[in-house]
C-alpha positions in Angstrom: 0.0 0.0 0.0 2.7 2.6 0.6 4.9 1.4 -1.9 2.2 2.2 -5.2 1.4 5.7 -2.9 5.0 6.3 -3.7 5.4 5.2 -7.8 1.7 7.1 -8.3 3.4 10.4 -7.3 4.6 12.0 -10.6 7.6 14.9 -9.9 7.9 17.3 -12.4 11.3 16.9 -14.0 13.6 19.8 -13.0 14.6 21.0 -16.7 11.8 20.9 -19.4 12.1 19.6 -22.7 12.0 23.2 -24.2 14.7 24.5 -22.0 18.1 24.6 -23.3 21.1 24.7 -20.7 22.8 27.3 -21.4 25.8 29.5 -19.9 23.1 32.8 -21.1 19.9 30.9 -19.6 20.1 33.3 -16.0 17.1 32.0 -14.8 17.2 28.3 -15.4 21.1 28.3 -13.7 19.5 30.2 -10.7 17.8 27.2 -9.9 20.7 25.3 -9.1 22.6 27.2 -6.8 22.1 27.3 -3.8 22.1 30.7 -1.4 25.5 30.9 -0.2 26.1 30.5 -4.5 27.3 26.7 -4.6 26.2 24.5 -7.3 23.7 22.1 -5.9 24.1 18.0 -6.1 22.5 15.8 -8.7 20.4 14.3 -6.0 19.0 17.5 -4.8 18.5 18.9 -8.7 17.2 15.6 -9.8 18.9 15.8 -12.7 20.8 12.7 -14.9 24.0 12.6 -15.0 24.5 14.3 -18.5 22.4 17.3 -17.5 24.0 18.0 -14.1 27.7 18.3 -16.3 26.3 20.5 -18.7 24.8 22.6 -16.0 28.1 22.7 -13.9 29.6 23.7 -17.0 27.3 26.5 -17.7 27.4 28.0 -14.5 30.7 28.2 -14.0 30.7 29.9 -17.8 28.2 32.1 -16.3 30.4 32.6 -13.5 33.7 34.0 -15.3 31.7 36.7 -17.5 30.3 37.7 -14.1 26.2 36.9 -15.3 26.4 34.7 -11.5 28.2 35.7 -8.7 30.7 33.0 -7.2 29.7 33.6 -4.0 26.4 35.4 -2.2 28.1 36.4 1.5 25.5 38.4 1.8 23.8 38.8 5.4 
């Protein structure tokens, strides 16, 4: 009985199929980070493998032409 409460529960998935990650794609990256501005784990974006590489690398593009911070020490 708990087990099929568990598989009927349907998450949405974390990037679309429309989305495109992308180093220029502010928003989408902002979802990923956490406060302090670290990039957050695979398990807690609930993203495959292939799409939580391609976002690292997009942030951290993101990150050198200064469109993300590196870090938010703000208090």
């Amino acid at each position: 009985m708990n087990k099929s409460k568990r598989s009927s529960r349907r998450r949405l998935p974390p990037v679309r199929s429309g989305e495109i990650i992308d180093y220029k794609n502010i928003n989408l990256l902002r979802r990923f980070i956490s406060e302090q501005g670290k990039i957050l784990s695979r398990r807690m974006n609930r993203l495959t493998s292939k799409q939580q590489r391609l976002m690292t690398i997009a942030i951290k593009r993101a990150r050198v032409l200064a469109l993300l911070p590196f870090l938010n020490n703000e208090n």
